[in-house]
C-alpha positions in Angstrom: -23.5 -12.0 37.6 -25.5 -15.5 37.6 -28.7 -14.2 36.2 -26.6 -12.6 33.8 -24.5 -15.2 32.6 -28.0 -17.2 32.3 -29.6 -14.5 30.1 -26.7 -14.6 27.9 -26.7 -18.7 27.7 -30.5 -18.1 27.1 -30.2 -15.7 24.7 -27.6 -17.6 22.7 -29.7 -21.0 22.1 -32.8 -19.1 21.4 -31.7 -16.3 19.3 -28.5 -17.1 17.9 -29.3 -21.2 17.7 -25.6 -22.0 19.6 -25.7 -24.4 22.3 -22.5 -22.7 23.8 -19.8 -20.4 23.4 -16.6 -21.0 21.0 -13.2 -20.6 22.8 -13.0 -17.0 24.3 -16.7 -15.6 23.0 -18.0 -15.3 26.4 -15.1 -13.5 28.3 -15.8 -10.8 25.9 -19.1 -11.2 25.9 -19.7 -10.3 29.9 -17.2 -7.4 29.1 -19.0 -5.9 26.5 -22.3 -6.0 28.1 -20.8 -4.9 30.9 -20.1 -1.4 29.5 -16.4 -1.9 29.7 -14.6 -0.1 27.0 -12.7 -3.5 25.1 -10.5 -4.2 22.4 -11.0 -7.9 20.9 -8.4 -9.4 18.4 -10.1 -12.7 17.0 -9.4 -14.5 13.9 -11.8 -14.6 10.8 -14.4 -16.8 11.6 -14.1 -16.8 15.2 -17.2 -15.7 15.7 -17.1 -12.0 16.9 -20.2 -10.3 15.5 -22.1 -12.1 18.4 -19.6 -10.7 20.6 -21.1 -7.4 20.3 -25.0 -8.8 19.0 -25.8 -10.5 22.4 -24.2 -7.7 24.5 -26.9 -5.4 22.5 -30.0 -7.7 23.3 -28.8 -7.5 27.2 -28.3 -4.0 27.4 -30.4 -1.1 27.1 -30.7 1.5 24.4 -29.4 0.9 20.7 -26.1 0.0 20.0 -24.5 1.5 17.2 -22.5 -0.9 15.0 -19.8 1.1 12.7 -19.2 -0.9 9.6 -17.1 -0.7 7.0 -19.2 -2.7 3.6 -22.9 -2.3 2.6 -22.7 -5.8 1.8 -21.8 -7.1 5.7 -24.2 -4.6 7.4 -26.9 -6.1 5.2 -25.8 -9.5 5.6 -25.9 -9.0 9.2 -29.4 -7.4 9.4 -30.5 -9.5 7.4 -29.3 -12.7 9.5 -31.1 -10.9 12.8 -33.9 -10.4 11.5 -34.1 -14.1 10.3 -33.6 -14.5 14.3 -36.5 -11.9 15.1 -33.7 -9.1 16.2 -34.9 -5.8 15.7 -32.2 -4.6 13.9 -31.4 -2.5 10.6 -29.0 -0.4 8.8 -29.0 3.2 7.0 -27.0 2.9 4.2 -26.7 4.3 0.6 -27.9 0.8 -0.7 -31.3 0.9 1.0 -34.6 1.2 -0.3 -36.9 3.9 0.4 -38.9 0.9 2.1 -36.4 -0.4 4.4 -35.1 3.6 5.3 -38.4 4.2 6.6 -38.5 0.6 8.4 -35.5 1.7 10.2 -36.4 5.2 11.4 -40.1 4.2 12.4 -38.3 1.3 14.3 -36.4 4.1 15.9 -39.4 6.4 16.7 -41.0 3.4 18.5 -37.8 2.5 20.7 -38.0 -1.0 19.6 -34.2 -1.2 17.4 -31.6 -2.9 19.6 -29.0 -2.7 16.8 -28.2 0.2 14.2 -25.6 -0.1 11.3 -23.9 2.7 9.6 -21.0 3.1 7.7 -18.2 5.6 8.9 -18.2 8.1 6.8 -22.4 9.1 7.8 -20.2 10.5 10.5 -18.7 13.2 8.7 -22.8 14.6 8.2 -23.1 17.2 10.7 -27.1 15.5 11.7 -25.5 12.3 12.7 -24.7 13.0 16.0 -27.7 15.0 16.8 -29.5 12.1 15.6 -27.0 9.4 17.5 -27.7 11.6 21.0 -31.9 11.3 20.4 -32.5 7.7 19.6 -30.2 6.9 22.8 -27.3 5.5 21.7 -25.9 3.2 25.1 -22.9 1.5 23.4 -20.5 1.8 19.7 -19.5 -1.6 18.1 -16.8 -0.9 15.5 -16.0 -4.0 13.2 -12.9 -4.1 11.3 -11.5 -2.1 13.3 -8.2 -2.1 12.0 -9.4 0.4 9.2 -8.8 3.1 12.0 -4.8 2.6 11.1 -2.7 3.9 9.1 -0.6 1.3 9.5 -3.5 -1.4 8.5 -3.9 -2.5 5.2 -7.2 -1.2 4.5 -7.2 2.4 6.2 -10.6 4.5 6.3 -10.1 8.2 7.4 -13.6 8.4 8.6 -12.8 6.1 11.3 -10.5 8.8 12.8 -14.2 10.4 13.8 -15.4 7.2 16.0 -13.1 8.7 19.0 -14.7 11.8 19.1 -18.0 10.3 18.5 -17.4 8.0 21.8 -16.6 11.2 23.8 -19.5 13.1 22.4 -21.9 10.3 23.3 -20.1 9.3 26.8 -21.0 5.7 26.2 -18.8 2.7 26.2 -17.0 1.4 22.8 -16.5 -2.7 21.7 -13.4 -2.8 18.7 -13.5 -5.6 16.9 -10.6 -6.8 14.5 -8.9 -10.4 12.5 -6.0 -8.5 11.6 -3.8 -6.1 13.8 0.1 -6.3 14.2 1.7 -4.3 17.2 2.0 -1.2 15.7 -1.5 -1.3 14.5 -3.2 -2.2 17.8 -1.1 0.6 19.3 -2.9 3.1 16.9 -6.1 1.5 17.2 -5.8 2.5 21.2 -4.8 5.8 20.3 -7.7 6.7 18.1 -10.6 4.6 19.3 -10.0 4.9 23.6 -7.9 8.4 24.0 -4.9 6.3 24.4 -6.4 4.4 27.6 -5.7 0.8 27.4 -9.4 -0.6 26.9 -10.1 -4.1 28.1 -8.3 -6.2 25.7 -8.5 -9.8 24.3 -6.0 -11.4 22.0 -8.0 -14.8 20.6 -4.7 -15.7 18.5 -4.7 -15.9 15.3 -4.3 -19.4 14.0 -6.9 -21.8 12.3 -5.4 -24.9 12.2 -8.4 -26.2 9.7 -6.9 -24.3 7.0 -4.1 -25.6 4.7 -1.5 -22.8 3.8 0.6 -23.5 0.9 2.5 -21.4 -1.8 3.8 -21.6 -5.6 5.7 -19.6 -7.7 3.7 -18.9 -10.7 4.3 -21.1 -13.6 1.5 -20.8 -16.3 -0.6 -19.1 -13.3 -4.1 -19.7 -15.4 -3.6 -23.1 -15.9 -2.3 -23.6 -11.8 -5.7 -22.1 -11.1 -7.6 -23.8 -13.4 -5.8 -27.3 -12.1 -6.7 -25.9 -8.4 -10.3 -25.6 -9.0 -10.5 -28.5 -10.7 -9.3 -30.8 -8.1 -12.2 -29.3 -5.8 -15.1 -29.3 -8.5 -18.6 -28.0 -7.1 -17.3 -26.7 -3.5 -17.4 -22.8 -3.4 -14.1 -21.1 -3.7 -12.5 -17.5 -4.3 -10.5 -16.7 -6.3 -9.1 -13.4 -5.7 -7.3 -11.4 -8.3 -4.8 -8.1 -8.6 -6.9 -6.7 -11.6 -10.4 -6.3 -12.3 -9.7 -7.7 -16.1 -8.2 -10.6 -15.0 -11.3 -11.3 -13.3 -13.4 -11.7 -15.6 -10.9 -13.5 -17.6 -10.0 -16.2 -15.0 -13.9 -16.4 -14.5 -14.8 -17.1 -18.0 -12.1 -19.5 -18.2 -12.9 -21.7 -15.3 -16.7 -21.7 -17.0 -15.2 -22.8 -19.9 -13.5 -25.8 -18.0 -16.9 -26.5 -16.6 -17.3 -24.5 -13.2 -19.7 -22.6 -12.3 -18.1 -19.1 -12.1 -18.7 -15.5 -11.6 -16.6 -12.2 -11.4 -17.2 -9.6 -9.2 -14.7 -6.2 -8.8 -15.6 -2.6 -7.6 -16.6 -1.3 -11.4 -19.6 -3.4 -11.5 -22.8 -1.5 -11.4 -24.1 -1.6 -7.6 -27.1 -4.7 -8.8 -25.1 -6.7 -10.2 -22.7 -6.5 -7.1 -25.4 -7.4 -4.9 -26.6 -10.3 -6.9 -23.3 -11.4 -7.2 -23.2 -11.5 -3.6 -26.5 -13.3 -3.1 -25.9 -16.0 -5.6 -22.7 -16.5 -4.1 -24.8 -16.9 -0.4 -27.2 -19.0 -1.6 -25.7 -21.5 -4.3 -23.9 -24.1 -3.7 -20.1 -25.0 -5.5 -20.3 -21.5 -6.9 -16.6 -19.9 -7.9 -16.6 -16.1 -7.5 -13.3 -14.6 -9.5 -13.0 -11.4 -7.3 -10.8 -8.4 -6.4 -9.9 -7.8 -2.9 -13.5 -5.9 -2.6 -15.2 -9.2 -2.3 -15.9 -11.4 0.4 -15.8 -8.7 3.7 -19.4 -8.7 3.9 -20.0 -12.4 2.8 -20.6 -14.8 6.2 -20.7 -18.2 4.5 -19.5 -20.9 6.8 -18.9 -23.2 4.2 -16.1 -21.5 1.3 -13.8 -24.4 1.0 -11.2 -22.8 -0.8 -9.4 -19.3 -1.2 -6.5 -19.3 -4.2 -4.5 -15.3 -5.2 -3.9 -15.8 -8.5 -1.3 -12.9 -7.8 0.6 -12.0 -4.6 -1.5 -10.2 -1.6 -0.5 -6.7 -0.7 0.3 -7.3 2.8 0.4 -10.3 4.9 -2.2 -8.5 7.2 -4.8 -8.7 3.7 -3.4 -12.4 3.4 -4.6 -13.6 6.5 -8.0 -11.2 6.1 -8.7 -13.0 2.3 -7.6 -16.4 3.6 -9.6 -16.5 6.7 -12.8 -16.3 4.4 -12.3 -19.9 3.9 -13.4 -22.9 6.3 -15.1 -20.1 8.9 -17.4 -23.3 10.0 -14.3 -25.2 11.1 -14.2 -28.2 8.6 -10.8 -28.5 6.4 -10.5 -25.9 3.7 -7.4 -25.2 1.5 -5.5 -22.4 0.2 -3.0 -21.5 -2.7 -0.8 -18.1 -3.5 0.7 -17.7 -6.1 3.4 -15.6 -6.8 6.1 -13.9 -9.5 8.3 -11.1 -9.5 6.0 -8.7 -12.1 3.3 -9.5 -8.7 6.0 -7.7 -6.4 7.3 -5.0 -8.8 3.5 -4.2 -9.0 3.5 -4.0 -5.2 6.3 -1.8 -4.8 5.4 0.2 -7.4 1.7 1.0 -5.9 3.3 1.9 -3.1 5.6 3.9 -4.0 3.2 5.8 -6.2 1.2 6.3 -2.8 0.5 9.9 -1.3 1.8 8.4 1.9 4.6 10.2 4.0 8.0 8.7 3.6 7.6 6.5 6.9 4.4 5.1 6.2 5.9 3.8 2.4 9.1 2.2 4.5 6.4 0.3 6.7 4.4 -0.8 3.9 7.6 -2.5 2.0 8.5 -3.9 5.2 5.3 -5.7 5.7 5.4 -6.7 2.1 9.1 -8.3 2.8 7.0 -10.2 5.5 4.7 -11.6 2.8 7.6 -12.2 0.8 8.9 -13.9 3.8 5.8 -16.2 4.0 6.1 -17.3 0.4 9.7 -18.0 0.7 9.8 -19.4 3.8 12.4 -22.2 4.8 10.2 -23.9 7.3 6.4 -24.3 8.8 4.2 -21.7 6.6 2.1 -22.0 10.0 5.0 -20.8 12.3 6.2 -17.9 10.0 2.6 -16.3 9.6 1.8 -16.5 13.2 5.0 -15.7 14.4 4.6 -11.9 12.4 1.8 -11.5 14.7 3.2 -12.8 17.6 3.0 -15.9 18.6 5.6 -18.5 19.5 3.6 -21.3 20.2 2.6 -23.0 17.1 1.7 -26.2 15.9 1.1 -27.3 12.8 1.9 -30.3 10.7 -0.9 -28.9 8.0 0.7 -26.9 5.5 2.7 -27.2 2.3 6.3 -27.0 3.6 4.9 -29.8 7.2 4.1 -31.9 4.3 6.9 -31.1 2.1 9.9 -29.8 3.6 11.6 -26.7 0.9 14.9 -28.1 -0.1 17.6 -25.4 0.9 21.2 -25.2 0.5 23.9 -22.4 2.8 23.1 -19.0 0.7 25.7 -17.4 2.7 28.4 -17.0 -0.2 25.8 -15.3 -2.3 23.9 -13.1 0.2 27.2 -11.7 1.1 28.2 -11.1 -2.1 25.2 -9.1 -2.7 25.4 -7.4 0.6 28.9 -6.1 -0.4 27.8 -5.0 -3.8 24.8 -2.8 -1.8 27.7 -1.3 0.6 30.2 -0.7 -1.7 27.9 1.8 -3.6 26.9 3.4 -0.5 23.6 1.4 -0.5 22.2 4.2 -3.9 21.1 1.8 -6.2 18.4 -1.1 -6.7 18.2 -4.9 -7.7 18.8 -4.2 -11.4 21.9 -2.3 -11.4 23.6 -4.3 -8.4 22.7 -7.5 -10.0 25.0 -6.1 -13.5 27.7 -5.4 -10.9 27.8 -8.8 -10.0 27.1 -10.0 -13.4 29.9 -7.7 -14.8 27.7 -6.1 -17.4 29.2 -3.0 -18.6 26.3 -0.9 -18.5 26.6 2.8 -19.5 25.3 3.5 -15.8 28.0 0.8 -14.6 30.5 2.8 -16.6 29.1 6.3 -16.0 29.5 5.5 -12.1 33.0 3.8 -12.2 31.4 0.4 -10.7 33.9 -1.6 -13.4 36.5 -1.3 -10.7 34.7 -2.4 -7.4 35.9 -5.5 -6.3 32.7 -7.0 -6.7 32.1 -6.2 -10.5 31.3 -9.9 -11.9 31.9 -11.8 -8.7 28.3 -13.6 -9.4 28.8 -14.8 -12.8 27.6 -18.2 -11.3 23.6 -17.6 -11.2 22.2 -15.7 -14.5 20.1 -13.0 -13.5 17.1 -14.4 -12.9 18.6 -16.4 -10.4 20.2 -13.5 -8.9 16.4 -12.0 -8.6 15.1 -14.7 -6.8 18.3 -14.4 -4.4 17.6 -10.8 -3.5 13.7 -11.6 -3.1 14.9 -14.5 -0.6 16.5 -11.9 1.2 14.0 -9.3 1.2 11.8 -12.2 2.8 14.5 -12.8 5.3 14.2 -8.9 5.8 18.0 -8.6 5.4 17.3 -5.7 2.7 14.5 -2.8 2.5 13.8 -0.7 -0.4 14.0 2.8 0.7 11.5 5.4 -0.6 13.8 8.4 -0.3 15.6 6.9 -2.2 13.4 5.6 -5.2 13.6 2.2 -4.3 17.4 2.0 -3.8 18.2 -1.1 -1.1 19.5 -0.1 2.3 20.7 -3.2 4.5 18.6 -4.0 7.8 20.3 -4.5 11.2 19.3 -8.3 10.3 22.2 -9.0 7.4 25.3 -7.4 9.5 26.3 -10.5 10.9 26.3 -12.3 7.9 28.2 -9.2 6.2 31.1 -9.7 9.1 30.8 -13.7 8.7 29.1 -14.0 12.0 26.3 -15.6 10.6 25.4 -18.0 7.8 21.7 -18.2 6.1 20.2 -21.1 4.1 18.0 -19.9 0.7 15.7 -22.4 -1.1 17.1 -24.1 -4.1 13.9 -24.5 -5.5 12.7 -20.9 -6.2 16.5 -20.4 -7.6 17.1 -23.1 -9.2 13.9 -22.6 -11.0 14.3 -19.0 -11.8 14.5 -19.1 -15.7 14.1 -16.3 -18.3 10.8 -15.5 -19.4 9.4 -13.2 -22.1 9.2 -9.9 -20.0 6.2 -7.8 -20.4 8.1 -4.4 -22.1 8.1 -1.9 -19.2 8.2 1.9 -19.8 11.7 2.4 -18.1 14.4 -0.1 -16.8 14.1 -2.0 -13.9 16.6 0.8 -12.2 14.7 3.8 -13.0 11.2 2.1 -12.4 11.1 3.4 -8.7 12.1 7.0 -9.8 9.2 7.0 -12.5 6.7 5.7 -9.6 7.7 8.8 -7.5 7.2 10.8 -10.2 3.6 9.4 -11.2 2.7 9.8 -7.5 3.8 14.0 -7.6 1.5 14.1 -11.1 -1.5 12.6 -9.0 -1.0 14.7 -5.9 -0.5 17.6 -7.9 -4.0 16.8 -9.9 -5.7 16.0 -7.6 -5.0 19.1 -6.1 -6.0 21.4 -9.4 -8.9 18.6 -10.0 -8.0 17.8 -13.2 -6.8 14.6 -15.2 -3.4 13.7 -14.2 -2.1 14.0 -17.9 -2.8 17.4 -17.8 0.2 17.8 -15.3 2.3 15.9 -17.9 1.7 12.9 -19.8 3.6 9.5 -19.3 6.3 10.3 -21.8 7.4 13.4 -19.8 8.1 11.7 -17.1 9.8 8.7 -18.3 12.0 11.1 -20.1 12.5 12.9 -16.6 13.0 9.7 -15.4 15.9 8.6 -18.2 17.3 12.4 -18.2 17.1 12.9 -14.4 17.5 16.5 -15.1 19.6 18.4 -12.3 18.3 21.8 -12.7 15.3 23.8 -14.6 17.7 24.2 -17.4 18.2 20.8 -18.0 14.1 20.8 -17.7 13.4 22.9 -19.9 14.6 20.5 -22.5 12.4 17.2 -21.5 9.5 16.9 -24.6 6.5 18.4 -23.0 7.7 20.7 -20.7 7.0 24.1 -22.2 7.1 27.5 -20.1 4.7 27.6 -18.0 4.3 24.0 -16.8 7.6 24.7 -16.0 7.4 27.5 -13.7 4.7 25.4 -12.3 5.5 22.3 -11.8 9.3 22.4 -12.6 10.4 22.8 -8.9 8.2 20.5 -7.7 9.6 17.1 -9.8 12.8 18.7 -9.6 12.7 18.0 -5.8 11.5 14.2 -6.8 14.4 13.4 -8.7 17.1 15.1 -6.7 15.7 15.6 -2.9 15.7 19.8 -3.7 14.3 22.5 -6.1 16.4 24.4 -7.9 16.6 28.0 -6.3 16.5 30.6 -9.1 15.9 34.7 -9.1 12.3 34.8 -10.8 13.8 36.7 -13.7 16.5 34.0 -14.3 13.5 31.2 -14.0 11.6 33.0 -17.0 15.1 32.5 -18.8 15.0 28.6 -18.2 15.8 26.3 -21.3 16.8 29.0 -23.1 20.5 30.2 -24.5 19.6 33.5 -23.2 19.9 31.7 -19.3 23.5 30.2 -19.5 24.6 33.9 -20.8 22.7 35.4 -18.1 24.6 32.9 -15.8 27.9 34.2 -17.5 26.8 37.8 -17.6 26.3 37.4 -13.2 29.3 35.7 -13.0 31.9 39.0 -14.7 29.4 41.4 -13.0 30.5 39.5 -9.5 34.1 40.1 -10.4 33.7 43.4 -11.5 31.6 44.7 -8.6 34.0 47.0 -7.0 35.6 47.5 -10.3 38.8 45.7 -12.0 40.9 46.9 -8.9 38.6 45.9 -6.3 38.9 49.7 -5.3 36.0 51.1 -6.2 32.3 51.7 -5.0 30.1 48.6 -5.5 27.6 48.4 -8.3 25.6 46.0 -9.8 22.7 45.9 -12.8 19.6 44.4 -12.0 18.4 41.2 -12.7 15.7 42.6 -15.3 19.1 44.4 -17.1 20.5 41.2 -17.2 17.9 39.5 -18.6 17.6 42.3 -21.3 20.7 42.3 -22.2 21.1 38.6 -22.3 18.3 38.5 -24.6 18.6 41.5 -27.0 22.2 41.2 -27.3 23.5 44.5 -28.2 26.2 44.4 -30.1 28.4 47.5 -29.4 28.9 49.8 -26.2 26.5 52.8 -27.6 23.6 49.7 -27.5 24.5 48.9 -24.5 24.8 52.2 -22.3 21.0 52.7 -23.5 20.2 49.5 -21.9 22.0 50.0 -18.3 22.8 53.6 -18.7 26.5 55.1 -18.5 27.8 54.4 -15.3 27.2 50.7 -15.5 28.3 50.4 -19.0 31.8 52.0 -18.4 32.0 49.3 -15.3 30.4 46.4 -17.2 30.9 47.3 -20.9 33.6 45.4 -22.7 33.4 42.5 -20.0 29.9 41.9 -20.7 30.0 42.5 -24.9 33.1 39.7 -24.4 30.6 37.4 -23.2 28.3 38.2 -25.8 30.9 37.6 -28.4 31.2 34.7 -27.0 27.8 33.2 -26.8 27.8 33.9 -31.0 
């Protein structure tokens, strides 16, 4: 264990350059090169690539290192190399030149390291090729991508498991970002459900300054950001790939030196973006969440979102790009209510089971949380994954406590607006009940006479929003996917419901709530979570058929079928663009969307959809049904078919000789003048 332990000391000044371990690096280190199967939960920038790069130089064999970015496997190589590692990397972005490096490396037995992405795993020669070079250990980074519950799930990582069984050699996960439930799964996938050697490092890094702002003129708060840190480097990361380039050529234009980078670039100008970004100094790279993985620069002094995160678990991934050399480095999120309805509604336009949709909301509520927090930004971010003990005294609300004021009055007001509607309906339309706003859904719905109808006239609406987003952040309320985005109470706001508990909201973010110019959505606020279901059906549904998704239906069908909310294929049939056929196929399908069940129809009756010929069918069943044992109820049952329905609800005859040649005589002596009566009726 000594000469060990003096290897790796070796090792690390020689190779690496370190003249000893940071906090916690060498506990993992003698695991991992022990051949214990381990689990390591560090934060960004605490060093854990040469948690699994010194075990590799110790050990014999190649370790294989399962990766998620081109970028970071090549910025890793790279950086071993530089050391005089043998170490390389098959990926799509190779040259011929390097390929052949790499396998001739292999043939001679001299690569201690291999990088590959996961989805080579899903090539049926990988593991042949993985059992010949002599694979002794598997090093997956990021290895929260195994998850479903993680924020940046990769289904190819499902296949490390079996490729740790196939291979019978000991497996190193590596991760910044895991909550509970996602270490649980990690376990699950990666070790068989065994409980590997595991290391929590914590998560905090106290060099970096969290603070928040609710967008006001977002450009020009970004612009004033940079400016006040001319020529360090900085991200800036962005919700859009437009915006990018936008924000990029505006901080030029203010002087900077600034570059976009999203995933529609071509694959060269990616990389040099990547590289000038390495190798410049005080460069500003305007980026979408696809940046900055594979970048290892130590010296990024500052990360700003120009719009809201996705999940505090990408938060803390984006931030912890910044200050990874330990010196002070500073942070800004910004944040607005268009950045959360653009949250919700990309998730609720996800292909993800109903569960997974409820988790995702909640862990946006914790982001939420974080950006309206009461109290230490340090302590709420570290308290979602886990730990108690924090101290701070570095972040905007240390500095500047939030001014709040007792909430209780308001939140309850709300809460008994959600519960006296049975917890159906979303912000908008329980923010006109307590505005009194006679809506026609208000008035549709009866909601005038609740005894909350225009109790809240004291905040306007926008005020009102800000109130329910405090309390999403508290996670009092959830937005339910079942239910398109209606608001279902937590366990969390009972006591304040029953006037066991009081809560404090900030003034600030209410107070400050004003009405702005809206950008003009496609539906109302209510029916925007409906329409998001309803785009996320289109997309499975072409995706399935591989064909555009406007070829299911374009966006005007839906946010008709969104305004209409049709209850049957009847009602259907009459939403512009929904001819026929596209209703037989697809019909049943939205149908199910918008009212939790398909409409169940006799095939022949379908065909009749939209059309007056089906409500005379309907008729035409329902006198047929009465006069089934005949008009005493005596007699031996009969019934036409449904195809003689159909006929005669479409050909109309208009006297009994017409209609004995359609059903024949004994049917038309039972049926006869019941049926032409409905007829007559019909016109």
């Amino acid at each position: 264990m000594a000469s060990d332990k003096a290897c790796a000391a070796t090792l690390l000044r020689d190779v690496f350059g370190f003249d000893g371990f940071r906090p916690g690096q060498e506990q993992i280190v003698e695991a991992v090169t022990a051949g214990e199967n381990t689990l390591a939960i560090m934060p960004t920038g605490g060093g854990k690539s040469l948690c699994f790069q010194l075990p590799a130089l110790m050990r014999e064999g190649v370790t294989v290192v399962i990766s998620p970015l081109i970028a970071l496997m090549r910025d890793q190589v790279r950086a071993l190399q530089a050391a005089g590692v043998s170490a390389g990397a098959l990926t799509s972005g190779n040259t011929p030149e390097e390929t052949d490096a790499v396998w001739e490396a292999l043939e001679r037995g001299a690569l201690k390291l291999l990088y590959i992405a996961p989805e080579r795993l899903a090539a049926g020669s990988s593991m042949g090729m993985l059992r010949r070079i002599g694979v002794n250990m598997i090093a997956v980074d990021e290895a929260h991508c195994v998850s479903q519950w993680g924020h940046d799930f990769r289904p190819d990582y499902l296949r490390i498991g079996e490729l740790r069984r196939a291979l019978d050699v000991p497996l190193a996960a590596f991760t910044a970002t895991a909550d509970a439930e996602t270490q649980v799964e990690i376990v699950e996938k990666l070790f068989d459900g065994v409980p590997p050697r595991a290391f929590l490092r914590g998560f905090d890094r106290p060099n970096i300054h969290l603070a928040f702002a609710a967008k006001n003129g977002p450009r020009a708060q970004i612009l004033n950001f940079a400016s006040a840190r001319k020529g360090q480097s900085g991200i800036v990361y962005c919700g859009t790939r437009a915006k990018t380039e936008t924000l990029a050529q505006g901080l030029r234009e203010a002087g900077h030196l600034a570059i976009h980078y999203h995933g529609g670039m071509d694959a060269e100008d990616r990389r040099i973006a990547e590289r000038r970004f390495q190798q410049e100094d005080g460069l500003i790279v305007v980026a979408t969440v696809a940046f900055g993985m594979g970048i290892d620069k130590p010296d990024i002094r500052w990360v700003a979102h120009a719009d809201l995160p996705k999940s505090i678990e990408a938060y803390y991934q984006e931030i912890g790009r910044a200050g990874r050399d330990g010196a002070a480095a500073e942070t800004l999120t910004l944040f607005g209510p268009e950045d959360i309805k653009l949250r919700r509604s990309q998730i609720d336009e996800g292909l993800a089971p109903p569960e997974r949709r409820m988790a995702d909301h909640a862990r946006l509520n914790a982001l939420l949380g974080l950006a309206e927090a009461l109290e230490c930004r340090r302590k709420t971010l570290l308290g979602y994954f886990g730990e108690s003990e924090v101290t701070c005294g570095h972040c905007d609300l240390c500095q500047t406590p939030a001014d709040v004021f007792d909430g209780t009055t308001a939140v309850r007001k709300a809460l008994s607006a959600m519960l006296r509607t049975e917890e159906w309906f979303g912000a908008g339309h329980l923010i006109d009940i307590l505005l009194g706003n006679e809506t026609d859904k208000i008035r549709q719905r009866g909601h005038t006479s609740l005894p909350t109808f225009g109790v809240g006239k004291e905040y306007t609406r926008p005020q009102w929003q800000a109130v329910f987003r405090q309390m999403m952040g508290h996670d009092l309320v959830r937005p339910d996917a079942e239910r398109h985005g209606a608001l279902r109470m937590t366990d969390a706001a009972l006591p304040i419901l029953r006037d066991q508990a009081t809560i404090k909201l900030r003034r600030d973010t209410i107070k400050g709530a004003v009405r702005r110019p809206a950008v003009k959505s496609m539906v109302s606020e209510e029916d925007a979570p409906l329409l998001s279901a309803l785009k996320a059906k289109r997309r499975a549904l072409a995706e399935a058929a591989k064909v555009p998704a406007y070829v299911i239906f374009p966006d005007r069908t839906l946010i008709e079928m969104t305004e209409r909310r049709p209850m049957d294929l009847d009602q259907m049939a009459q939403v512009s663009g929904v001819g026929a056929k596209k209703l037989q196929s697809f019909g049943d399908a939205f149908l199910e969307v918008i009212n939790g069940e398909a409409a169940a129809l006799h095939p022949t009756r379908r065909k009749l959809a939209g059309r007056t010929a089906g409500s005379v069918y309907d008729r035409l069943l329902e006198v047929q049904a009465d006069l089934a044992r005949g008009s005493d109820g005596t007699d031996k049952p009969l019934s036409c078919s449904a195809s003689q329905l159909a006929k005669v609800a479409q050909m109309r005859p208009g006297d009994s000789s017409a209609l004995e040649r359609l059903l024949g005589d004994r049917k038309a002596e039972r049926f006869g003048p019941a049926f032409l009566d409905v007829l007559r009726e019909a016109g």
